[in-house]
C-alpha positions as CSV (number, residue, x, y, z in Angstrom):
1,X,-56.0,66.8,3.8
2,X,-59.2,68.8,5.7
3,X,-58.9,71.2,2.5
4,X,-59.3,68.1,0.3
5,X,-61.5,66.6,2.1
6,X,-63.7,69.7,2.4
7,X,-63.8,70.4,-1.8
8,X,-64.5,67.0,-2.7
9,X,-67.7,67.2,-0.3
10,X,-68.6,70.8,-1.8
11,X,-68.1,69.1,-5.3
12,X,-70.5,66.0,-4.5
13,X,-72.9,68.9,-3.1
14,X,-73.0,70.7,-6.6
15,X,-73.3,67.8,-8.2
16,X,-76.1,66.5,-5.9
17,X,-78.0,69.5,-6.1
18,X,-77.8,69.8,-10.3
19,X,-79.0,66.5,-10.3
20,X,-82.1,67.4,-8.3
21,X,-84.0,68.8,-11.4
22,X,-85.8,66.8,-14.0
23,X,-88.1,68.0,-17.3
24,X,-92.1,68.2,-17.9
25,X,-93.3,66.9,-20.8
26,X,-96.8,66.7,-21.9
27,X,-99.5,67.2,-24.7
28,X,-102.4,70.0,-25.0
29,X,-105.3,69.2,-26.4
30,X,-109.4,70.2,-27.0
31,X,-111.5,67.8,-27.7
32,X,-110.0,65.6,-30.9
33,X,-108.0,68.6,-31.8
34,X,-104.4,69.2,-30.9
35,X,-103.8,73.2,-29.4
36,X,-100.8,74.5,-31.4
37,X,-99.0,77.7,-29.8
38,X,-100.6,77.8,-26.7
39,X,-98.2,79.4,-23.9
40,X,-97.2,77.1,-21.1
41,X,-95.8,78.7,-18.1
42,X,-94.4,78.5,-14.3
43,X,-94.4,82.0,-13.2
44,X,-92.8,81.4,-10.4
45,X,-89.8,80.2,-11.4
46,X,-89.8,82.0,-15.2
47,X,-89.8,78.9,-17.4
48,X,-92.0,78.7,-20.1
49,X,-92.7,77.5,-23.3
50,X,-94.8,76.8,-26.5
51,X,-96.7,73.6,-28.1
52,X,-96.0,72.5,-31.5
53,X,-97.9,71.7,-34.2
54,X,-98.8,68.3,-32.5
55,X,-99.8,70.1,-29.1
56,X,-96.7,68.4,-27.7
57,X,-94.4,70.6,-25.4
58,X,-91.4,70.0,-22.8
59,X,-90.0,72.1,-20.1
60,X,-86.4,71.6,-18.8
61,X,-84.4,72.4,-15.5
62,X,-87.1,71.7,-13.2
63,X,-86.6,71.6,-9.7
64,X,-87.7,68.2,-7.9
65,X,-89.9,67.7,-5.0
66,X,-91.1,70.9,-4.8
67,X,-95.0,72.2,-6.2
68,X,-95.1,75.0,-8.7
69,X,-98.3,76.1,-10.0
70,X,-98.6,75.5,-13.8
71,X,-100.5,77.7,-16.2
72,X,-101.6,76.6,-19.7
73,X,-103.2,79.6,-22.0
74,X,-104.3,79.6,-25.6
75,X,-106.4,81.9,-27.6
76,X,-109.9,81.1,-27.8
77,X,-109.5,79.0,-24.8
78,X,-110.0,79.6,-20.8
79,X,-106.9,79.8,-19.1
80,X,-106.4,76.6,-16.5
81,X,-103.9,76.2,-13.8
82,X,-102.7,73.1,-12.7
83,X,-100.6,72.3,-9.7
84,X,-97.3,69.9,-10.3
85,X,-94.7,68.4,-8.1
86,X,-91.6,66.9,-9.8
87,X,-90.8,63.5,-8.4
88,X,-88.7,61.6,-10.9
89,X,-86.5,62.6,-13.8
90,X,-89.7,63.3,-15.9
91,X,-93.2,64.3,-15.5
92,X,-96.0,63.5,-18.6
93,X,-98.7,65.5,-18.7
94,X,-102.2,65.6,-20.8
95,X,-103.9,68.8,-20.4
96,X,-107.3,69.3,-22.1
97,X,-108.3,73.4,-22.7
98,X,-111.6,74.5,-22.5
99,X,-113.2,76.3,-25.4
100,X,-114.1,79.8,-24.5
101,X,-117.0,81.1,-25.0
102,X,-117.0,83.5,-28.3
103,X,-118.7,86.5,-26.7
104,X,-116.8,86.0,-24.2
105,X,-113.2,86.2,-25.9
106,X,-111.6,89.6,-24.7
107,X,-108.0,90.9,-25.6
108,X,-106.0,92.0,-22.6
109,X,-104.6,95.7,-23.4
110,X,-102.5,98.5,-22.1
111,X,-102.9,101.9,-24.5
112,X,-105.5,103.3,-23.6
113,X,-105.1,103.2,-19.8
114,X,-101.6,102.4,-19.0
115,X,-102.3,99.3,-17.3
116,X,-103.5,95.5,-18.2
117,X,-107.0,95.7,-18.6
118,X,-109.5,93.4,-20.8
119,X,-109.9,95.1,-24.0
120,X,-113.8,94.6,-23.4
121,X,-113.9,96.2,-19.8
122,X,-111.8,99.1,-21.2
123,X,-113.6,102.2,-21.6
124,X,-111.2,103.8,-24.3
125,X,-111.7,101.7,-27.5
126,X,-108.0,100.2,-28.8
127,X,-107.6,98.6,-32.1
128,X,-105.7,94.9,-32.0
129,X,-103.4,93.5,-35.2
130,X,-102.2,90.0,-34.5
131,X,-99.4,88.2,-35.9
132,X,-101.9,85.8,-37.5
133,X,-103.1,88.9,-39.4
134,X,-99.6,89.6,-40.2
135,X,-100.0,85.9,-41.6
136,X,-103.0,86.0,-43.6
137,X,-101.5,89.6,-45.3
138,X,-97.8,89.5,-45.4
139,X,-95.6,92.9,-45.4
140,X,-92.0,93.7,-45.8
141,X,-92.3,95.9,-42.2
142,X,-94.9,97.2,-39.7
143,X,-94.9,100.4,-41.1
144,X,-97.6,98.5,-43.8
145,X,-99.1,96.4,-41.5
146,X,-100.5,99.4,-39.7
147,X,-102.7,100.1,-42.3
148,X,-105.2,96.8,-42.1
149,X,-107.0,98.7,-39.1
150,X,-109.6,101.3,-40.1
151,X,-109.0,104.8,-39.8
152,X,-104.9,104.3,-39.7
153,X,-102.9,105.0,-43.3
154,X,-99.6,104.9,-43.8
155,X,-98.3,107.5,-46.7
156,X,-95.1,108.0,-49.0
157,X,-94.5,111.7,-48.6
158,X,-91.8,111.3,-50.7
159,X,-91.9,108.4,-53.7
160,X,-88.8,109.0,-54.9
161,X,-86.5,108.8,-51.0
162,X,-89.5,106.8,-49.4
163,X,-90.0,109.3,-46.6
164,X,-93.5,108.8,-45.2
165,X,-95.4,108.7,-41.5
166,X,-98.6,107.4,-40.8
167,X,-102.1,109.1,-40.7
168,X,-104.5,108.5,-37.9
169,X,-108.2,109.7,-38.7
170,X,-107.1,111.9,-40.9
171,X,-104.3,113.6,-38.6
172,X,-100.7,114.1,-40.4
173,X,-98.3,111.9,-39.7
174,X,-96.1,113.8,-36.8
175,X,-98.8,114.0,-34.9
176,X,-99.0,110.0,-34.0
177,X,-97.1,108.9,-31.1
178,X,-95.4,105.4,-31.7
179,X,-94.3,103.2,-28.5
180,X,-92.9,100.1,-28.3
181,X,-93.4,98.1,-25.1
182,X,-95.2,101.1,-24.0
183,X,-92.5,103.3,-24.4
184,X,-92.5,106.7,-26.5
185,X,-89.2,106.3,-29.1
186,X,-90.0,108.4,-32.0
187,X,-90.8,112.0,-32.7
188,X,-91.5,113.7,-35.6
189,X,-87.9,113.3,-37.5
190,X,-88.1,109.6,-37.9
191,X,-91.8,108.2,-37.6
192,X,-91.4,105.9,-40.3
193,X,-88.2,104.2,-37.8
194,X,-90.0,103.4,-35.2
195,X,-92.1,100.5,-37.5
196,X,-89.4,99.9,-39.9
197,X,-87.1,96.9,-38.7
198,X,-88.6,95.8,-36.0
199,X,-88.7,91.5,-36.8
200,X,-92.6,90.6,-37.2
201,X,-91.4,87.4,-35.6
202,X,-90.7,89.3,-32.2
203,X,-94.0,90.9,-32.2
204,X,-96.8,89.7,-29.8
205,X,-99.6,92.4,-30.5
206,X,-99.7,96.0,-32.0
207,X,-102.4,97.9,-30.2
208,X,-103.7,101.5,-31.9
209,X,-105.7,104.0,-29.9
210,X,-107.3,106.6,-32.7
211,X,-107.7,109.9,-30.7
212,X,-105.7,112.1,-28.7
213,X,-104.0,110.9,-25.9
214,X,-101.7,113.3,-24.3
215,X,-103.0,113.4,-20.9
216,X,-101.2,110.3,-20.4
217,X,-98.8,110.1,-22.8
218,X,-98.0,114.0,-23.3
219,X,-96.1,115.7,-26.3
220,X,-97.2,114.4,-30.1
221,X,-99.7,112.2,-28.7
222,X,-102.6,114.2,-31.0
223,X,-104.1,112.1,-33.8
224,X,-103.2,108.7,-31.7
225,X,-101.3,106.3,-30.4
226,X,-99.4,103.1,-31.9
227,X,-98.2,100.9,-29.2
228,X,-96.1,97.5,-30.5
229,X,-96.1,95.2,-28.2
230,X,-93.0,92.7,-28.4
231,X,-93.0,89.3,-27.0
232,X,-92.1,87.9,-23.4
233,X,-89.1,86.2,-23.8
234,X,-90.7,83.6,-21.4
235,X,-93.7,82.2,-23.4
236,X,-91.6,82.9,-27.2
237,X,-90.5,79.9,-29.1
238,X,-86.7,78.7,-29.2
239,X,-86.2,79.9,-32.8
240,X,-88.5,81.5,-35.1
241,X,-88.1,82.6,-38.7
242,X,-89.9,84.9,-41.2
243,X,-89.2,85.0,-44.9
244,X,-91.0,87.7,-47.1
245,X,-90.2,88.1,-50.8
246,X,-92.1,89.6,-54.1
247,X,-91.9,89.4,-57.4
248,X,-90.6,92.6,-58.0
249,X,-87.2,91.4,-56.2
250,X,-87.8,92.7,-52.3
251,X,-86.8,90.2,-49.7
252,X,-87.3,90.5,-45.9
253,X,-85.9,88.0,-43.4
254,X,-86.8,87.6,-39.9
255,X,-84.9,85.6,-37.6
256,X,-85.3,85.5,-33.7
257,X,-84.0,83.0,-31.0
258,X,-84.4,82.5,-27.2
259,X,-82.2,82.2,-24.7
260,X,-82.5,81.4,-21.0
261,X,-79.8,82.2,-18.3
262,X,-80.7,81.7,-14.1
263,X,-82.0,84.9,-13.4
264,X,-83.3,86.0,-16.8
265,X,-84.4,85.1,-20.9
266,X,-83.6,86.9,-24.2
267,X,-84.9,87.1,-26.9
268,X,-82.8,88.3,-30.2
269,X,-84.0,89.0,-33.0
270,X,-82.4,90.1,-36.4
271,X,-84.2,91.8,-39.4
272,X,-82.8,92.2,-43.1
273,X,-84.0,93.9,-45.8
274,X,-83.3,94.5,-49.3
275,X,-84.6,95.7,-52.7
276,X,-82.2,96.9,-55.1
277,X,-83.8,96.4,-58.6
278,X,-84.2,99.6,-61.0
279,X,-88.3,99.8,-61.7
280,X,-89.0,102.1,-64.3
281,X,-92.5,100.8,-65.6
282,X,-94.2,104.7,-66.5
283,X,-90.8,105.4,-68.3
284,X,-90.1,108.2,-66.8
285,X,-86.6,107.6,-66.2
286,X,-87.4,107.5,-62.5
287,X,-86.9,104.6,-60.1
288,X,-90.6,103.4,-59.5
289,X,-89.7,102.5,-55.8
290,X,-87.2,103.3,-53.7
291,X,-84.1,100.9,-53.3
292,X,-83.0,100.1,-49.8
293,X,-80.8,97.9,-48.2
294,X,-81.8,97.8,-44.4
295,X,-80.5,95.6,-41.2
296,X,-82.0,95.8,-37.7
297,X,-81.2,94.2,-34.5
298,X,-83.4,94.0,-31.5
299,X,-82.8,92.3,-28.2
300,X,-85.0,92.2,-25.1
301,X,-84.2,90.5,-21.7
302,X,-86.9,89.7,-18.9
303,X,-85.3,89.2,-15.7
304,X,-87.1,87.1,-13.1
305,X,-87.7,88.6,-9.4
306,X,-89.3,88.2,-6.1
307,X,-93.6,88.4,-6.1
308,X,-93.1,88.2,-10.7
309,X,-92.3,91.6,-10.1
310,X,-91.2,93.1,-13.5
311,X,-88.1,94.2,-14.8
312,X,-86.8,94.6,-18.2
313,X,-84.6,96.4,-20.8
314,X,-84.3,96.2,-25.0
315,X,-82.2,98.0,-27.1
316,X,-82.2,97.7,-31.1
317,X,-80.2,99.5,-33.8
318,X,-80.9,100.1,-37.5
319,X,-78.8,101.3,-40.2
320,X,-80.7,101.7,-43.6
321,X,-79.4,103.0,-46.9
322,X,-82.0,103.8,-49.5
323,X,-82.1,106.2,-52.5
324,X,-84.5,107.2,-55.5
325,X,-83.6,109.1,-58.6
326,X,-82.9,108.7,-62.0
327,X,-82.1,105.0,-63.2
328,X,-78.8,106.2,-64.1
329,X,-77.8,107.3,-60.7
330,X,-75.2,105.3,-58.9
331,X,-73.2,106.7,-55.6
332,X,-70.5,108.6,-57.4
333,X,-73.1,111.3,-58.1
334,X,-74.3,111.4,-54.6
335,X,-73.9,115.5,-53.5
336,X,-74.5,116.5,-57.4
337,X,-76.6,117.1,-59.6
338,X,-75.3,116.1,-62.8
339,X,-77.7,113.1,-62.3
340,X,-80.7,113.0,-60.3
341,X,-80.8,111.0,-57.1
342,X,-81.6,111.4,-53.5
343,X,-79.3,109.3,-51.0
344,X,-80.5,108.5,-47.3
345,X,-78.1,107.0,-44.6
346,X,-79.6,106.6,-41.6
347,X,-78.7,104.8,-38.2
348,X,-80.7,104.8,-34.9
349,X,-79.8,103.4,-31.7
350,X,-82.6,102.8,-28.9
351,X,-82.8,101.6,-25.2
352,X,-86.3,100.8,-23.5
353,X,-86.8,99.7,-19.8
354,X,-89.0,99.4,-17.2
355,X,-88.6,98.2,-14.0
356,X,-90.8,97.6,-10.8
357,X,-90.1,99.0,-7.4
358,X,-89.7,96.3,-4.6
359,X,-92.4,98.0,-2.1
360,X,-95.8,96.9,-1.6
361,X,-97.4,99.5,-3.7
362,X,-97.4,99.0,-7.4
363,X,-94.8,101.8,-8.4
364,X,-93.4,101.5,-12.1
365,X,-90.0,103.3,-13.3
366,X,-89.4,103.3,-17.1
367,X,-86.8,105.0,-19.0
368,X,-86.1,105.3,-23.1
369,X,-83.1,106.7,-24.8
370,X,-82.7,107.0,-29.2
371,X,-80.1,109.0,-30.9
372,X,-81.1,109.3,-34.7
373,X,-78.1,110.6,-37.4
374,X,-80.0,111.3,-40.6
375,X,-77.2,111.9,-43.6
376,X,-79.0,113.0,-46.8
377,X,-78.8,114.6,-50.1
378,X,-81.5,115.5,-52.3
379,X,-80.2,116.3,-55.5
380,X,-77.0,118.2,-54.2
381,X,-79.1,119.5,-51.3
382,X,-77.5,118.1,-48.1
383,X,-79.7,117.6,-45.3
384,X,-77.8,116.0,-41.6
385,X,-79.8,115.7,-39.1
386,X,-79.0,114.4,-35.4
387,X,-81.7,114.0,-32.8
388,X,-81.4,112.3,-29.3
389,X,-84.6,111.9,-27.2
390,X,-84.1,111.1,-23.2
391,X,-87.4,110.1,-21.1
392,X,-88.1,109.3,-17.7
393,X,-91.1,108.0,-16.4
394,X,-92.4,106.9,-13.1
395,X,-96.2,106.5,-12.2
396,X,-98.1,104.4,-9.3
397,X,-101.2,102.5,-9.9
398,X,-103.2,101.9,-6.5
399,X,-106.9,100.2,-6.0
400,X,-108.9,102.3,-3.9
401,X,-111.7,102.0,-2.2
402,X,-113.1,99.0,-4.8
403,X,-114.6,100.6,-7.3
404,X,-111.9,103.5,-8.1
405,X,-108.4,102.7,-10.0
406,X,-105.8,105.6,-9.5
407,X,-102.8,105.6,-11.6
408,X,-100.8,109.0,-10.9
409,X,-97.1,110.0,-12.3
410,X,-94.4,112.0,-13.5
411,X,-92.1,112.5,-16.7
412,X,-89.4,114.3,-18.0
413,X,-88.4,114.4,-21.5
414,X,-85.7,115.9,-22.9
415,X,-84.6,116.5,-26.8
416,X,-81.4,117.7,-28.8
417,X,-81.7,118.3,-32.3
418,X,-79.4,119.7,-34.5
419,X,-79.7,119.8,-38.1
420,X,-77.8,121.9,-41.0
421,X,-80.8,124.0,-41.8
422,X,-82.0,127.9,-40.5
423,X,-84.2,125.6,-38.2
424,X,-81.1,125.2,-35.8
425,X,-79.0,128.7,-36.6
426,X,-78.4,131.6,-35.1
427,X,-80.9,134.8,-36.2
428,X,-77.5,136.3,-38.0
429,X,-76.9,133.1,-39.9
430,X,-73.1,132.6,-39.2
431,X,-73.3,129.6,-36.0
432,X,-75.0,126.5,-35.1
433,X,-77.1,126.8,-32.3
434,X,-78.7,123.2,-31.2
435,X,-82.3,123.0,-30.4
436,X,-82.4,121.3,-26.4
437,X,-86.3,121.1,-25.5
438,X,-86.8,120.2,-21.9
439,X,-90.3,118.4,-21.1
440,X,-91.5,118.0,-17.7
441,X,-94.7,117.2,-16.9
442,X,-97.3,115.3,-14.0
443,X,-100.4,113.3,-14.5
444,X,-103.4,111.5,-13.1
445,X,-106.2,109.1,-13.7
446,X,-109.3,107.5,-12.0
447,X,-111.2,105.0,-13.1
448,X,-114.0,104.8,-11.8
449,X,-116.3,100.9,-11.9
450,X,-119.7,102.9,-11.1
451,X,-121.9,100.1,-11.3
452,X,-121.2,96.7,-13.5
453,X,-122.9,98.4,-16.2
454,X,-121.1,102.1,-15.5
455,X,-117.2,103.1,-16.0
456,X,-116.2,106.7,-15.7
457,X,-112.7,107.6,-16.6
458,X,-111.2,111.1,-15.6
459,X,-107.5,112.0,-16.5
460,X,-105.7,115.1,-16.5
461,X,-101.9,116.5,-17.3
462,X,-99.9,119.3,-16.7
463,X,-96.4,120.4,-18.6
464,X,-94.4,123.4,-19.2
465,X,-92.0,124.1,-22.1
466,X,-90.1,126.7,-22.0
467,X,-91.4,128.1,-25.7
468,X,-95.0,127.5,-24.9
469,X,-95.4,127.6,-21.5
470,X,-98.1,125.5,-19.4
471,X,-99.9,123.0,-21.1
472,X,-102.8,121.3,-20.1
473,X,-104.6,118.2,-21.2
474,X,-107.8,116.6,-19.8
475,X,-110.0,113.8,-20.9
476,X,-112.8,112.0,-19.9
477,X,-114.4,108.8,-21.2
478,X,-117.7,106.8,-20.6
479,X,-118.3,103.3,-21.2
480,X,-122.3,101.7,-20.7
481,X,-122.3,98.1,-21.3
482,X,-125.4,96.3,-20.7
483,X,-124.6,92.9,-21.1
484,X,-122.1,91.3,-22.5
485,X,-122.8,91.7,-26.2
486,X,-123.4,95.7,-26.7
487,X,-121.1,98.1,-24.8
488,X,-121.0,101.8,-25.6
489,X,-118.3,104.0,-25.3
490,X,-118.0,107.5,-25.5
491,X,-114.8,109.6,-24.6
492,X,-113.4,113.3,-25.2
493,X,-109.8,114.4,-25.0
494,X,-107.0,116.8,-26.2
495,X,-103.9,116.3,-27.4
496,X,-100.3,118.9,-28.0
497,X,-97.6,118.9,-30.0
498,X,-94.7,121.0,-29.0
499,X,-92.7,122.1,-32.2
500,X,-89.0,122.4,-33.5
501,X,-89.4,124.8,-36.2
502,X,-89.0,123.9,-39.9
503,X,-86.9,120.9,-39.4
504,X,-89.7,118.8,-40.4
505,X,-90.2,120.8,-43.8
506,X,-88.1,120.0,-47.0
507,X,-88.7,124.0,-47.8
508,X,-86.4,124.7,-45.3
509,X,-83.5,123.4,-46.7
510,X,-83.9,126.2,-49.3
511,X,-81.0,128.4,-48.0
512,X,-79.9,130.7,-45.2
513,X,-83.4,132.6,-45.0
514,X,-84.3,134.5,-42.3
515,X,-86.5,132.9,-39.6
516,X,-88.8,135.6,-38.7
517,X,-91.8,134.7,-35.8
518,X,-94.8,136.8,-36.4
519,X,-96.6,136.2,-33.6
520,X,-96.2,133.9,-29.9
521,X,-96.0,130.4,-30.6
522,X,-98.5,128.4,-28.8
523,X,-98.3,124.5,-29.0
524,X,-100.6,122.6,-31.5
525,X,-103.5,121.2,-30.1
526,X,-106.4,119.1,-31.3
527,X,-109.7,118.5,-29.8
528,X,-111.9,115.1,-30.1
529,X,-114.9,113.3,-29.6
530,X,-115.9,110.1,-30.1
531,X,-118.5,107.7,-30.2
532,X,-118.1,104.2,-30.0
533,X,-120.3,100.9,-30.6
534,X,-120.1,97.3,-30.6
535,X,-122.3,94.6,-31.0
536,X,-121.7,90.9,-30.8
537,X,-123.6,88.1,-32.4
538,X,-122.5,84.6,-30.9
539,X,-124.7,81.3,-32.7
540,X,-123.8,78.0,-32.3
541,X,-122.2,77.9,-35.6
542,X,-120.5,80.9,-36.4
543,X,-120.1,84.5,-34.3
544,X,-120.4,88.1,-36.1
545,X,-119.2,91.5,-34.8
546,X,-120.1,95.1,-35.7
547,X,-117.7,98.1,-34.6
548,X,-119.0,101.5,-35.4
549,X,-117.0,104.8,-34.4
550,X,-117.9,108.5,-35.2
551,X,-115.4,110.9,-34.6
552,X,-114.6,114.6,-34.3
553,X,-111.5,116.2,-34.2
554,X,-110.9,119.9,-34.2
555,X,-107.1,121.2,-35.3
556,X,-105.6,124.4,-33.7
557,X,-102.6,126.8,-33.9
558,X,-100.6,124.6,-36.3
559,X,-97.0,126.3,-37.3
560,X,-96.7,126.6,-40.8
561,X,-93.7,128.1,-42.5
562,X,-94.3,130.9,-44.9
563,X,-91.7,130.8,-47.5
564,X,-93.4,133.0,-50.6
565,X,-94.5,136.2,-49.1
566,X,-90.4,137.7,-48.9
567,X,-88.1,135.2,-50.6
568,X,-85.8,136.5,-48.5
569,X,-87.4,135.5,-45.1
570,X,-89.2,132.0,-43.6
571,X,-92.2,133.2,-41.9
């Protein structure tokens, strides 16, 4: 009887305290106008959400009685705060936004320093692509979207497989670093990957840092840095779609949904992509553009803790199958040459996470894993590749003193590659010996706020690979602003790239040559300066920017492959 007794109290209890929520609702407005897609957010408590086209927006599972600040953020608007207490089933709300002011209007960014920092206070100069750019200039993938900022060019190595990598001032392709969430994923096999499949719709901002960068970011980090910023599960909208087609028969579909459990929100997102019509419009009896038939999946989960302290993990996977050739070629000549063709498989698995430390100091752990199995054939040339990439990272950013900014950390990368060419053989030709490249390395930055006017930023690495040796990468960068309409920056840094040999070079896969090294390898570096202006012009009617940057970039010890001197030997 007591046992009844005591569950039928326990069940009033649970149902007593479900009941003891209730929902927000409200409308966001400036002036006459409506203010569609503007974030609305209780931090504490990780609930958030998005006005519609109408400014109208609700918030569910609210706990009653109890205050919660409320924040309410737009672009082009100042941010307001507002402090709620739910006291009845529902709560109707009409918040009016601010208009900022336009000289006023700063990006918050994380490239170029490794931590949040208005894109106007920072004194390395990053590049910003939108989704509403993404809008106003559709694109099957990132990989093209890339190229709408100045100085970055995505390039087709390859028109008839579709191979490519993207140029940064002028730098080749391996020598960009591409992150998402601020997490390095690619190297040099597979650059194109790391923009292909991710769903535009997940995307919240792609920042680009033109320069090298390797004192923070180490290894590859040369010509510059992509960064693609996915979207905080917390502020995305329930279900988004994305639907790109041409007339020449591609069709990409984007399709992403939320999903909100106690202690965390997801956001999955799925991309397609196919093109699978036979161009031949020079009548050449080549395919004008590569047929591919792509899927990728992404997921990302934001988990809500103590003090919004963060903690986070993604994976995605893509499997792609493209090929070029002669119009005639169909899969039962893949391996031959009887007709022309060259067949890509390719699936890639990644993991991304970062999670903060529960201690008083700000102390930041993130950690990426990708495996990448490449199976090709060009012509009856096979070419399988496999290539895993493990990295730990864990860095501390500490305010001291006012006016200084320390961020200071350590990394370890490591790499196994394996492929079928001489790149990965043994010097006699008859085994397989796998490439495993271990990375280690330490870092630190200040930045130092001289004066309102004066930022001085001082960073330096250190790593050690066991081919090259110690590696060493400083920078410095200046920013004088004025006022708030001119700021100056000027910044010089290095940047490495530690090699495997010839696995990057279709040559290679010319037979079992012998690798002969003619002198000690030293990493690739590149050296660069740059000079950076920009001017705003706010009127009451419209506002006009100018961005002017002169660069310099000097390219040293880069491995290149002889083939032709001895036929018999790769140099």
């Amino acid at each position: 009887m007591f046992r009844s007794v005591f569950l039928l109290i326990s069940l009033c209890s649970c149902f007593a305290s479900i009941a003891q929520t209730g929902t927000i609702t409200g409308n966001i407005s400036s002036g006459k106008t409506m203010v569609e897609a503007a974030s609305i957010e209780i931090p504490k408590l990780g609930i958030g959400s998005s006005s519609d086209s109408n400014g109208n927006f609700m918030l569910n599972n609210i706990p009653r009685d109890k205050s919660f600040r409320l924040q309410i953020s737009s672009k082009g608007f100042v941010t307001a705060w507002q402090t709620i207490q739910l006291s009845s089933d529902t709560l109707p709300l009409r918040i009016v936004l601010e208009k900022a002011d336009a000289s006023m209007l700063s990006d918050v960014v994380v490239t170029g320093t490794m931590k949040e920092i208005s894109r106007t206070a920072s004194p390395v100069p990053v590049e910003i692509i939108t989704p509403k750019l993404f809008q106003k200039n559709p694109t099957p993938s990132l990989f093209e979207a890339v190229g709408m900022v100045n100085g970055v060019k995505p390039q087709l190595n390859c028109n008839v497989c579709n191979t490519g990598d993207i140029h940064i001032n002028g730098m080749e392709g391996p020598y960009t670093m591409i992150l998402i969430d601020g997490m390095p994923i690619v190297s040099a096999l597979s650059t194109v990957y790391g923009l292909s499949g991710i769903p535009n719709s997940m995307v919240e901002r792609i920042e680009v840092v033109k320069g090298p960068a390797s004192s923070l970011y180490g290894s590859e980090a040369m010509g510059g840095i992509i960064n693609v910023i996915t979207k905080n599960p917390v502020r995305a909208p329930l279900v988004s779609t994305d639907i790109f087609g041409t007339s020449w028969g591609e069709l990409s579909v984007d399709v992403a949904a939320k999903m909100k459990t106690r202690n965390a929100t997801s956001l999955l997102g799925v991309n397609y992509f196919n093109y699978q019509q036979k161009h031949d419009k020079n009548n050449d009896g080549f395919t004008d553009m590569t047929l591919q038939n792509r899927i990728s999946v992404f997921n990302k989960w934001n988990f809500t803790r103590k003090e919004n302290r963060l903690a986070s993990i993604a994976g995605r996977f893509v499997y792609e199958d493209r090929w070029g050739g002669q119009t005639s070629w169909g899969k039962q000549w893949r391996g031959t040459d009887s007709i022309y063709g060259e067949s890509i498989y390719t699936r890639r698995a990644e993991i991304i996470g970062v999670y903060q430390l529960p201690t008083r100091e700000k102390i930041f752990t993130q950690f990426s894993f990708n495996k990448h199995d490449q199976n090709s054939y060009y012509g009856k040339v096979p070419y399988f590749a496999t290539q895993q990439v493990v990295f730990l990272q864990t860095y501390w950013d500490k305010k001291i003193s006012g006016s200084h900014s320390l961020l200071m950390g350590g990394s370890v990368r490591y790499t196994h590659y394996d492929d079928n060419t001489p790149g990965t053989a043994s010097p006699d030709g008859r085994t397989n010996q796998p490439t495993n490249t271990f990375l280690p390395g330490v870092f630190i930055q200040d930045e130092w706020s001289i004066s309102p006017k004066h930022t001085l930023l001082a960073g330096y690495r250190f790593d050690h690979d066991k081919n090259h040796g110690s590696v060493h990468s400083p920078r410095v960068a200046y920013k004088y602003a004025p006022n708030n309409n001119n700021i100056v920056r000027a910044s010089m840094g290095t940047g490495f790239r530690v090699v495997n040999l010839f696995t990057e070079d279709h040559a290679a896969l010319t037979g079992a040559r012998e690798v002969v090294i003619a002198s000690a390898l030293r990493p690739e570096r590149s050296y660069n300066a740059n000079l950076n202006y920009v001017l705003k012009i706010p009127t009451d009617h419209f506002y006009l920017g100018f961005d002017i940057t002169g660069f310099y970039s000097y390219f040293t010890n880069k491995i290149i492959g002889d083939f032709d001197t001895d036929p018999n030997k790769i140099i």
